[in-house]
GUGUMI-730308 format. One record per residue (C-alpha): residue number from 0; residue in three letters; x, z, y. Coordinates in nm, 3 decimals, decimal comma, m for minus. Layout:
NUM;ALA;X;Z;Y
...
This chain:
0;UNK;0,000;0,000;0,000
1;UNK;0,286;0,107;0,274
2;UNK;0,447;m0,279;0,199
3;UNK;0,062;m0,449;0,217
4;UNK;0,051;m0,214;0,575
5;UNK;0,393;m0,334;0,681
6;UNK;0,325;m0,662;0,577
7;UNK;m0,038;m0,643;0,813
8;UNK;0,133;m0,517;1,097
9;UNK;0,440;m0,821;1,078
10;UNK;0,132;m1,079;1,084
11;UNK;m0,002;m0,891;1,395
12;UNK;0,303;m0,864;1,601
13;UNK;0,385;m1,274;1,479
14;UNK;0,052;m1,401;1,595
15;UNK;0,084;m1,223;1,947
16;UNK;0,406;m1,349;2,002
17;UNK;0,362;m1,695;1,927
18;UNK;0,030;m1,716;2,063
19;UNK;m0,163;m1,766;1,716
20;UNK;m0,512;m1,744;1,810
21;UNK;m0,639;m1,407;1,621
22;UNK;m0,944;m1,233;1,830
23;UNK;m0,706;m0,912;1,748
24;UNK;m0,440;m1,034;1,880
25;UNK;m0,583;m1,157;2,201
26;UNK;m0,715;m0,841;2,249
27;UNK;m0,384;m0,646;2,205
28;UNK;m0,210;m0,466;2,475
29;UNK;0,143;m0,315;2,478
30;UNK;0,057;0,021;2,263
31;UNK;m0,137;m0,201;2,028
32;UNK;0,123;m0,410;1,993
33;UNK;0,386;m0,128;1,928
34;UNK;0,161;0,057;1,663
35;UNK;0,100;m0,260;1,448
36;UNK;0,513;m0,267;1,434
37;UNK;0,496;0,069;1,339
38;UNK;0,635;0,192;1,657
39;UNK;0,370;0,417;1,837
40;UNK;0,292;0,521;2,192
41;UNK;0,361;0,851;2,232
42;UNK;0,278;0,803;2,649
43;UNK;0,149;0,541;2,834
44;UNK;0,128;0,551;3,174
45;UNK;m0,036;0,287;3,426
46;UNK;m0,235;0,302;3,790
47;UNK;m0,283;m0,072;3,734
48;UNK;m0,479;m0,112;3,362
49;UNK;m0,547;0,014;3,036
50;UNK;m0,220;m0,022;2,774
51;UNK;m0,471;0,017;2,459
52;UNK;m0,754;m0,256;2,438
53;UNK;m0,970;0,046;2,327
54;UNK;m0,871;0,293;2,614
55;UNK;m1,175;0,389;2,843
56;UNK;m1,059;0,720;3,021
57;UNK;m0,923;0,781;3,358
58;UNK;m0,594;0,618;3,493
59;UNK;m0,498;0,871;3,730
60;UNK;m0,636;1,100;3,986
61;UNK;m0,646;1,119;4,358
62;UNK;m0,694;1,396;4,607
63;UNK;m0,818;1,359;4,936
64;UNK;m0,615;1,516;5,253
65;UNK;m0,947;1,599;5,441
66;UNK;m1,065;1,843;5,209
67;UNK;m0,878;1,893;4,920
68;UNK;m1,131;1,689;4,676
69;UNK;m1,039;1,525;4,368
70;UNK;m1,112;1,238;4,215
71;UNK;m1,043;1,034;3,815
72;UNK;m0,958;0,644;3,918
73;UNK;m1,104;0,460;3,576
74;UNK;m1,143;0,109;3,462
75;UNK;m1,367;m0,155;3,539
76;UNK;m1,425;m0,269;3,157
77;UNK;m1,302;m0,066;2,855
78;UNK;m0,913;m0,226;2,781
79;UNK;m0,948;m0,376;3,143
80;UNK;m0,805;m0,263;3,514
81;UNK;m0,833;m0,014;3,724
82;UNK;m1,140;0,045;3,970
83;UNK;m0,966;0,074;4,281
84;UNK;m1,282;0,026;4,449
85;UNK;m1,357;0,365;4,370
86;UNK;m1,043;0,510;4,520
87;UNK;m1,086;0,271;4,842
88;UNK;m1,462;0,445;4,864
89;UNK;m1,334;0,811;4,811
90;UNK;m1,067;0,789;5,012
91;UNK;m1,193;0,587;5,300
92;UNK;m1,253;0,860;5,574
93;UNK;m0,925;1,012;5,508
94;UNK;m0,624;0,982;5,268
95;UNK;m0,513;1,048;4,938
96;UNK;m0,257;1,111;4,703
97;UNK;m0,159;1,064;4,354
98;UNK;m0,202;1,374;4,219
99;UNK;m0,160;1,273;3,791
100;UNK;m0,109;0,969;3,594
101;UNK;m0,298;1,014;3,270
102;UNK;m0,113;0,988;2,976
103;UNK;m0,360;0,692;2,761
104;UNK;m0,215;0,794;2,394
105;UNK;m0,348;1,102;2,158
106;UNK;m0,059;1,265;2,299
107;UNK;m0,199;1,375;2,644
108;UNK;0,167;1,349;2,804
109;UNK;m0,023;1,382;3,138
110;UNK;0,223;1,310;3,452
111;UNK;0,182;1,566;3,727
112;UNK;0,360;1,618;4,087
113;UNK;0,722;1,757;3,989
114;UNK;0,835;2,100;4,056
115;UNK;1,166;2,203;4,229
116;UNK;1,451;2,149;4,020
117;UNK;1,837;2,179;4,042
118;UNK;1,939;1,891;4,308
119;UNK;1,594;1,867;4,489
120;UNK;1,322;2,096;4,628
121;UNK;0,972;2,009;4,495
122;UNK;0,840;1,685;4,528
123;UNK;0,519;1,567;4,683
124;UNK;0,258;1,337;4,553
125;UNK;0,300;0,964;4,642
126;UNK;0,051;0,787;4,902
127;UNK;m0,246;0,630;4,637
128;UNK;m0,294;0,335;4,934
129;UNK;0,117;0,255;4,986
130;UNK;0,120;m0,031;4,731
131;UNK;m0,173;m0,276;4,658
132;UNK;m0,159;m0,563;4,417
133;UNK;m0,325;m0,801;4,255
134;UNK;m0,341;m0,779;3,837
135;UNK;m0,557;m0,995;3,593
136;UNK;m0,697;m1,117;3,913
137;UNK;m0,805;m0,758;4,075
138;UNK;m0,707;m0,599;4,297
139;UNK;m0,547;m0,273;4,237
140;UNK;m0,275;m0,031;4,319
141;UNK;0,050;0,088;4,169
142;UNK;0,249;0,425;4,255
143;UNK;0,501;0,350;4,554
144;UNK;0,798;0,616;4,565
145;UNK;0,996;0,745;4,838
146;UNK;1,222;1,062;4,813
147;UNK;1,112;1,351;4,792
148;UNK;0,822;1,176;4,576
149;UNK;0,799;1,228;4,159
150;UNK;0,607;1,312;3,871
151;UNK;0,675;1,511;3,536
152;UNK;0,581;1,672;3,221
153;UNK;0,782;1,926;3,056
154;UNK;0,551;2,029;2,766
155;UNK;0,507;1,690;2,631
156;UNK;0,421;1,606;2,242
157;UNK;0,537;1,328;2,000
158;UNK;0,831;1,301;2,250
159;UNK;1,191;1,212;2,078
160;UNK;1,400;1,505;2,078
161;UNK;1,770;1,624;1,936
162;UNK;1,883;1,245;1,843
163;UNK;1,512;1,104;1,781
164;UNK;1,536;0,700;1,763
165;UNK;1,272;0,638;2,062
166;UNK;1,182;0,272;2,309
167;UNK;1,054;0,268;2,645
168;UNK;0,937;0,014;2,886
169;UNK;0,805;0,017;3,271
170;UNK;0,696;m0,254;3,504
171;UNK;0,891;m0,201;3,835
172;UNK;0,993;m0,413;4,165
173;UNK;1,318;m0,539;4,280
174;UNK;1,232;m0,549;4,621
175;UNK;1,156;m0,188;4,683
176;UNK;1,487;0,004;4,580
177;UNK;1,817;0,220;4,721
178;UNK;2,144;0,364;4,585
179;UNK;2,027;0,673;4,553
180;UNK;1,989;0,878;4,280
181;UNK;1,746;0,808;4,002
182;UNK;1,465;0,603;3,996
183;UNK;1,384;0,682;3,642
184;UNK;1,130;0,664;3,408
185;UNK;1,130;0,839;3,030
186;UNK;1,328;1,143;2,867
187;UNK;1,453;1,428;3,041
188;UNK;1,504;1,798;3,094
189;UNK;1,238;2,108;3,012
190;UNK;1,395;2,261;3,293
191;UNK;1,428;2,039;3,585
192;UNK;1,833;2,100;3,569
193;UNK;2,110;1,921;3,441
194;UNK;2,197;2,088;3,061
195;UNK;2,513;1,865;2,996
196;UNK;2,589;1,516;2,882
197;UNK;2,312;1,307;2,644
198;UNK;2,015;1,571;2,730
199;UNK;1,826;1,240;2,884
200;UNK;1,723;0,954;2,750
201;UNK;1,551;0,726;3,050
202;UNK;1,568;0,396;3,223
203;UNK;1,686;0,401;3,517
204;UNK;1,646;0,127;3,814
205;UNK;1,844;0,059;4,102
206;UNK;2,112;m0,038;4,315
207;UNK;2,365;0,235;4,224
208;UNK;2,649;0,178;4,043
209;UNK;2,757;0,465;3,892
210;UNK;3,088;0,354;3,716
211;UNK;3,234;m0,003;3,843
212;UNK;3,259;m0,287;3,822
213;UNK;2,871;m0,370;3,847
214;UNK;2,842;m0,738;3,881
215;UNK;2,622;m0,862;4,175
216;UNK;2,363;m0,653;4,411
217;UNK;2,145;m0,519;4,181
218;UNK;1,915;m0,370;4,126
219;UNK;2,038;m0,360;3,731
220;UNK;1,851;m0,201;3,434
221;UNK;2,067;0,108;3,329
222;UNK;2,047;0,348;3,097
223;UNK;2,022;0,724;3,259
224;UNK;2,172;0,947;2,950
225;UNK;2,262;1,254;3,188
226;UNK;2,562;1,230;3,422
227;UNK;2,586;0,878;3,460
228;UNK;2,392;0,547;3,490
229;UNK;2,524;0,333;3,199
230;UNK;2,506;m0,019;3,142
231;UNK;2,723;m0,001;2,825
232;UNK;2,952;0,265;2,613
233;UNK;3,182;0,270;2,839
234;UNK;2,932;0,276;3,191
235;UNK;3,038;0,025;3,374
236;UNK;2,895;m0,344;3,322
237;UNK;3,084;m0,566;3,034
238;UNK;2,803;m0,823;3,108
239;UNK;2,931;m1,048;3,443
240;UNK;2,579;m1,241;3,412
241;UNK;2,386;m0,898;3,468
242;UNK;2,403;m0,946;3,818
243;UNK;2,038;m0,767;3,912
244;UNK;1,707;m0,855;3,921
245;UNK;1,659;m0,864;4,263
246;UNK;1,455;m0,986;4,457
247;UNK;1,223;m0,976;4,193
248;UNK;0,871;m0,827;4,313
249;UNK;0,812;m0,790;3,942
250;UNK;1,067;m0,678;3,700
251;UNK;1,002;m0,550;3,323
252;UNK;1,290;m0,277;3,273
253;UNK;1,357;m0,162;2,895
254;UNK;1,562;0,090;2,715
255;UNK;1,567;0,129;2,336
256;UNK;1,761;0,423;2,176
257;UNK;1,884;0,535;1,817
258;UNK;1,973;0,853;1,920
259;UNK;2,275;0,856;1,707
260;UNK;2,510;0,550;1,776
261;UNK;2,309;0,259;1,952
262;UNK;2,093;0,186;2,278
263;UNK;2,002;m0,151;2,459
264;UNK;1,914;m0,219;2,763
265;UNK;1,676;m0,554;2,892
266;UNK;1,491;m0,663;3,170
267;UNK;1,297;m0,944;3,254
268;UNK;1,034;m1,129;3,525
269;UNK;0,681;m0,992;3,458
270;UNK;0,519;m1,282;3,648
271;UNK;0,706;m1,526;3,389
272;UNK;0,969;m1,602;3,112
273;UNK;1,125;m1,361;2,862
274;UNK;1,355;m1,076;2,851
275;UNK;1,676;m1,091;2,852
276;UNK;1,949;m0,836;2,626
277;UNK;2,221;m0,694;2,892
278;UNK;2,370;m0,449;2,637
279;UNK;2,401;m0,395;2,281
280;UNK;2,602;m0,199;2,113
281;UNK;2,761;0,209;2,096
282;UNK;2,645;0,534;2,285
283;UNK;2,861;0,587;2,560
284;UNK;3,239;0,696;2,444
285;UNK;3,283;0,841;2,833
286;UNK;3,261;1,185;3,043
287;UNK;3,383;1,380;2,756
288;UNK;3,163;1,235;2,527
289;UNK;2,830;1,431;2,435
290;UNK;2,619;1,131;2,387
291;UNK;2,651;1,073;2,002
292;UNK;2,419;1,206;1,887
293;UNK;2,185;1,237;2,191
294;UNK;2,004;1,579;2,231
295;UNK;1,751;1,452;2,401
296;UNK;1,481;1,773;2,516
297;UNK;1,111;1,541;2,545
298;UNK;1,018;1,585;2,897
299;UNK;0,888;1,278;3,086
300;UNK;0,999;1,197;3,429
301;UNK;0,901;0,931;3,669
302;UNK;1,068;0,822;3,982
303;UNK;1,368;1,109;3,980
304;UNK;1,672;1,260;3,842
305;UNK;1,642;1,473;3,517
306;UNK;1,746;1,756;3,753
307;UNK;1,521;1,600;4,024
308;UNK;1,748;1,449;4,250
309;UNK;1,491;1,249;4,411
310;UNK;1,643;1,026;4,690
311;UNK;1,512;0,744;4,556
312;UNK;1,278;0,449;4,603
313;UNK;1,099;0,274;4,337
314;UNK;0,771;0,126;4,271
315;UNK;0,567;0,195;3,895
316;UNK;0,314;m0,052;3,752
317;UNK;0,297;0,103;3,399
318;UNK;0,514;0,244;3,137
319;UNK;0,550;0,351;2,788
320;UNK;0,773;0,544;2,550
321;UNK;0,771;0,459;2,153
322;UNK;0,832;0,716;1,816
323;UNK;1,100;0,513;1,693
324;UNK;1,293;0,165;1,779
325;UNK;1,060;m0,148;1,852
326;UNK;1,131;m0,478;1,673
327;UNK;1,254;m0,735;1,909
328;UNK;0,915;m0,924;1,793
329;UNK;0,733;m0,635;1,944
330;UNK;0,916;m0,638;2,269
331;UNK;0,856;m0,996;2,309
332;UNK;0,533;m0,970;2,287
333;UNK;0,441;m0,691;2,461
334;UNK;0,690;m0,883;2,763
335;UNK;0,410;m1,196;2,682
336;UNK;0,128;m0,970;2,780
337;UNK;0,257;m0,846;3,083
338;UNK;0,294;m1,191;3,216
339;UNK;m0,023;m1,232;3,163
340;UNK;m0,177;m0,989;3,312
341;UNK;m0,042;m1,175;3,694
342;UNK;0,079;m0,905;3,868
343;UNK;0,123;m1,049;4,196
344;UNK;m0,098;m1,355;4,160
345;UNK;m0,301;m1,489;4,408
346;UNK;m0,576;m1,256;4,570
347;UNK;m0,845;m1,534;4,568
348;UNK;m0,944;m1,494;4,919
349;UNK;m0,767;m1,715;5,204
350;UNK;m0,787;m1,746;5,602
351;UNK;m0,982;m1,503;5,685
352;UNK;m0,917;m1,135;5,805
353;UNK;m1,162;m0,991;5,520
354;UNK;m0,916;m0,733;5,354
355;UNK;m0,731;m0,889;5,064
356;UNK;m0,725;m1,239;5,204
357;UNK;m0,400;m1,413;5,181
358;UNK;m0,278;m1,577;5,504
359;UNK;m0,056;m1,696;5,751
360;UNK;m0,012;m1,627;6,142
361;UNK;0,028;m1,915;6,381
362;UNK;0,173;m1,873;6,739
363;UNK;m0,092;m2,074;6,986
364;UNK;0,132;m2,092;7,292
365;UNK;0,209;m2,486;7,362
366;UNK;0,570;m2,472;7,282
367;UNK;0,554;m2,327;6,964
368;UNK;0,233;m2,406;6,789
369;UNK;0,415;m2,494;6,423
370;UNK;0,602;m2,134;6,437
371;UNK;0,442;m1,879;6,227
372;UNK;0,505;m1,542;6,203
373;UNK;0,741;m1,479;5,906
374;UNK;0,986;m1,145;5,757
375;UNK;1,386;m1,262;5,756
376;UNK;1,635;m0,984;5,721
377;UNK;1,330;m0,721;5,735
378;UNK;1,241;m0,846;6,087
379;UNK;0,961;m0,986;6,163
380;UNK;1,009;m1,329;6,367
381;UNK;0,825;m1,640;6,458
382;UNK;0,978;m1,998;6,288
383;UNK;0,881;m2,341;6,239
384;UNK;0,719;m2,369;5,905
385;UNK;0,597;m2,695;5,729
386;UNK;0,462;m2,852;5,443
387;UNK;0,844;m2,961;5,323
388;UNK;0,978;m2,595;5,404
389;UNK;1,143;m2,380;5,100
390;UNK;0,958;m2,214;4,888
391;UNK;1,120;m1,872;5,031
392;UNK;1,004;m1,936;5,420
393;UNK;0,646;m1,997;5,263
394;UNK;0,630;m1,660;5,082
395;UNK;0,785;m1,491;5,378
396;UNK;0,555;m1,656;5,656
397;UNK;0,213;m1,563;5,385
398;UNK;0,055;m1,224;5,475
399;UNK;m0,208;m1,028;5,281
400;UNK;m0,454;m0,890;5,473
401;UNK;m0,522;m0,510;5,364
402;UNK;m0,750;m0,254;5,523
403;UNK;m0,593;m0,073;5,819
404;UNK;m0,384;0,185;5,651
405;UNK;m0,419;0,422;6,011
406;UNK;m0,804;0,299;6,052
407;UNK;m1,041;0,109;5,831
408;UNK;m1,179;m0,077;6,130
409;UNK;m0,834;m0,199;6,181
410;UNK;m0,601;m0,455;5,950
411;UNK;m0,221;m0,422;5,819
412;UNK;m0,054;m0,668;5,705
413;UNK;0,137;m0,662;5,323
414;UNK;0,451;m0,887;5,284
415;UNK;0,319;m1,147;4,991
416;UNK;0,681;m1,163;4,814
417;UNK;0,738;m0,819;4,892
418;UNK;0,477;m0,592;4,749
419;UNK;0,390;m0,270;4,930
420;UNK;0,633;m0,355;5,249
421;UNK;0,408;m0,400;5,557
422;UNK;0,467;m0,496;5,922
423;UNK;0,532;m0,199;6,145
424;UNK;0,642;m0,176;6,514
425;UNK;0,960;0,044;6,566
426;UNK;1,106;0,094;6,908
427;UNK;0,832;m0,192;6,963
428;UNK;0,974;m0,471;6,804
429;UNK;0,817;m0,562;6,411
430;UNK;0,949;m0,485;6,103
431;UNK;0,912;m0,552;5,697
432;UNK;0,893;m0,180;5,568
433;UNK;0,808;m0,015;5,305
434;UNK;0,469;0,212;5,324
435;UNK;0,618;0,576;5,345
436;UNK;0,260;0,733;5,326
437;UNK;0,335;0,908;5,696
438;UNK;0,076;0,914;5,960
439;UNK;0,357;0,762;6,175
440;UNK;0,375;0,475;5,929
441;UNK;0,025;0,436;5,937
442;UNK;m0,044;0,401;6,290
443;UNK;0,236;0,148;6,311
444;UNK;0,169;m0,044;6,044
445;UNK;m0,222;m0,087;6,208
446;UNK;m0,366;m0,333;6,426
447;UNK;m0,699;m0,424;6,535
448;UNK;m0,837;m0,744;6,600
449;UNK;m1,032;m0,887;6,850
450;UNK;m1,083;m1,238;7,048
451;UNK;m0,780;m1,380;7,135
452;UNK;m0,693;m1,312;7,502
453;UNK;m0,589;m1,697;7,594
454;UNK;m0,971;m1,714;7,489
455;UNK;m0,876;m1,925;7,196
456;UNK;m0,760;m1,707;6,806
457;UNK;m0,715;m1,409;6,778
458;UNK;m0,531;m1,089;6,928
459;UNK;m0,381;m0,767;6,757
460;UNK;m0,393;m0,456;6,949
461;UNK;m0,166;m0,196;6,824
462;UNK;m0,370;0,109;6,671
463;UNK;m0,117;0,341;6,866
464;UNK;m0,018;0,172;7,185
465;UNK;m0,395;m0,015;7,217
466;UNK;m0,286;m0,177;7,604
467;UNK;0,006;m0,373;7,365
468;UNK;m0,093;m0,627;7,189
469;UNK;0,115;m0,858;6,873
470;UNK;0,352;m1,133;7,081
471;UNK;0,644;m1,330;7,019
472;UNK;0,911;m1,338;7,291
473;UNK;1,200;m1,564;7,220
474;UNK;1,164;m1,603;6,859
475;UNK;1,097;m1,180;6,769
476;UNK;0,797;m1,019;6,737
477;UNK;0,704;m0,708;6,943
478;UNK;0,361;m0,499;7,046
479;UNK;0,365;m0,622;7,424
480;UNK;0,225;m0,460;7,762
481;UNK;0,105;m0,763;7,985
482;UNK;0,390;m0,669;8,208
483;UNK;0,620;m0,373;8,195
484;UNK;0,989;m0,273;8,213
485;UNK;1,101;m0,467;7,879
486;UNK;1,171;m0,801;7,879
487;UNK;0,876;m0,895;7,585
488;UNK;0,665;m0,706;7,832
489;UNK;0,665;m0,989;8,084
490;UNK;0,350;m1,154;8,202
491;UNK;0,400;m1,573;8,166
492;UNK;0,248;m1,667;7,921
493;UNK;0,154;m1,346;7,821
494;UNK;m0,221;m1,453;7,708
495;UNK;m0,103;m1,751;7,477
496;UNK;0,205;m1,550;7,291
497;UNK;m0,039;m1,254;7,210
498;UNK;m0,347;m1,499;7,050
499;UNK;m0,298;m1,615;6,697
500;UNK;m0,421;m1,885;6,480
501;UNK;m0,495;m1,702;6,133
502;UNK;m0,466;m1,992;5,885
503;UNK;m0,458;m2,047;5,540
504;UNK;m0,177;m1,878;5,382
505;UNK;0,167;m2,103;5,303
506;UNK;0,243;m1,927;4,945
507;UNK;0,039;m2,110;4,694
């Protein structure tokens, strides 16, 4: 019977990764998939969908700021995505956090704000608003971290421990990282302190390097086994084509683990293709040693440090850890899935400022009436865009409309290729940032519309400063007085530089 089983769960894991057309395996998500290899979810974590195609519970919770309320986030359709209309109507008077991220297996392996630990003071919950997508054509959220931001578990069950052979996946970005330390997700500490060499077990994401040469910018996949970030036995990179998967908005970051005398690490593009192996081979032989065997304790971090050094940035889609190794098959397929599932795909709304429509900002003044606002080095700037421009300028010069993170009645505006960033005035000129979850970030990153004061489009008034108003002035972008002491503050052709054409957006 246990070879007739194995034998069932081989045909499974076949027909989902060549695409053999099985009503099981259509219906098969990532935990599915790892169970019929015989390879089990022990936690499964996800803002963005269900990881089981027979899940039906909560995703994660939410509490409100302006009273302290709670609220479960669940799906739309059992095995489907999350209803982020429910958190938009619950939190729409005020704002909310991420308060847990449900673990979907029997295990329970619930993720909850992290306390203080030995390299950081205790963390707060992450903004619930700071990083909208779109996913199997909803829209949704994922968890956006900044420091001082991270969740945990230390009583976990099912959880590899003392050399226990265990995989792990999570959906991440490439454009929202640092060099600081850890952006990790899977096995750590019960304690929230460093206890000595192998003691983690987690995937770590990033630009740091901790033992050179690292080959490129990064951000690389890297395995974080307790005092170091290791791309191979002996840290530092022996793979010169593992040069980062940045920019990447979507990256699929993997770690698999013996315990004893192996790991890998892969990564991949969760919009498209397959992964790729960027190690292979022996724990790490450095630091003293300590990492063959592992001793691995079973908590479950997210988004910091196994002794919660949490200066990092990072963005989480979903997640899970595995009893045991996973069959290449199974990560190939489960990689299949997550493409497609679109993260990042079109919103299916265009031209219009109705929250999640897609589009693109046109300058109306006569000189520069093919210039479109656009991101380039995280600045915001206006630049001749057209039908035979790069790829790049279109996804930098395409703008998702998203409700007015300081004001509902307002807008903000969410990079396209750079998920969760949104233009923000600082020192009055615009900016690409990253959504911190501050009220200061907030009433930047808001502006409200109204008729365009040429008398043609239409003009943004800053949410803060409501007498400036969205102009460009020699190529920048600033929130402009109709005369002042700056320079953008000056009055020619003040009217026509602050009234925009809102087109159709230039990303397909």
């Amino acid at each position: 019977m246990a070879v007739l089983a194995a034998l069932s769960a081989l045909v499974t894991v076949l027909a989902l990764t060549v695409g053999v057309p099985r009503a099981e395996a259509a219906a098969a998500l990532p935990c599915d998939v790892y169970a019929a290899a015989g390879t089990p979810c022990v936690a499964a974590h996800s803002l963005v969908r269900a990881l089981y195609a027979s899940y039906s519970g909560a995703l994660y919770q939410v509490r409100r700021a302006s009273d302290g309320a709670t609220s479960d986030i669940g799906l739309l359709s059992t095995g489907g995505y999350a209803n982020a209309a429910a958190q938009d109507s619950f939190c729409s008077a005020s704002t909310c956090i991420v308060t847990t991220i449900y673990d979907q297996s029997t295990r329970h392996n619930d993720l909850t704000v992290e306390g203080a630990g030995g390299a950081g003071a205790a963390d707060v919950g992450a903004p619930a608003d700071a990083l909208p997508v779109t996913a199997g054509g909803h829209q949704v959220y994922g968890l956006e971290i900044s420091p001082g931001m991270g969740y945990r578990d230390n009583t976990t069950s099912g959880v590899a421990v003392n050399g226990g052979a265990e995989g792990m996946y999570m959906v991440t970005s490439g454009t929202h990282v640092n060099g600081a330390c850890c952006f990790d997700y899977g096995n750590a500490e019960t304690n929230n302190k460093d206890t000595g060499n192998g003691h983690m077990d987690a995937i770590n994401f990033g630009t740091e390097c901790w033992f050179s040469p690292c080959y490129g910018q990064g951000p690389w996949v890297q395995a974080d086994l307790e005092n170091g970030l290791f791309q191979s036995d002996s840290g530092y990179s022996k793979n010169t084509a593992n040069t980062g998967s940045g920019p990447l908005p979507f990256v699929t970051a993997l770690l698999k683990n013996n315990g004893q005398n192996h790991f890998a690490l892969k990564s991949g593009n969760a919009q498209s293709g397959t992964l790729t192996t960027s190690y292979s081979g022996g724990e790490p032989t450095v630091n003293g040693g300590g990492y063959t065997p592992l001793h691995q304790e079973g908590a479950i971090v997210l988004g910091t440090g196994g002794d919660n050094s949490n200066g990092s940035l990072g963005s989480f889609f979903e997640g899970v850890m595995t009893s045991g190794i996973p069959t290449d098959a199974a990560d190939d397929a489960v990689q299949s899935n997550i493409v497609s599932v679109g993260y990042g795909g079109a919103t299916g709304s265009t031209g219009s400022l109705t929250p999640g429509s897609e589009i693109s900002l046109r300058a109306t003044t006569a000189c520069c009436t093919t210039d479109y606002v656009r991101h380039q080095d995280n600045a915001a700037v206006v630049s001749p865009i057209t039908s035979s421009s790069s790829t790049l300028d279109k996804n930098d010069a395409t703008w998702i409309v998203r409700r007015g993170l300081a004001s509902s009645s307002c807008v903000s505006f969410e990079s396209r290729n750079y998920p969760g960033d949104f233009l923000r005035h600082y020192n009055f000129k615009l900016t690409r940032q990253p959504m911190d979850g501050t009220a200061q970030f907030r009433a930047d990153a808001t502006f409200c519309p109204q008729t365009g004061k040429s008398g043609t489009g239409t003009s943004f008034a800053s949410y803060n400063y409501p007498t400036r108003y969205l102009r460009h002035y020699n190529l920048n972008v600033y929130v402009a007085g109709d005369g002042g002491s700056n320079a953008w503050d000056s009055a020619t052709s003040w009217t026509d530089d602050v009234s925009w054409a809102v087109s159709a957006p230039w990303a397909p």
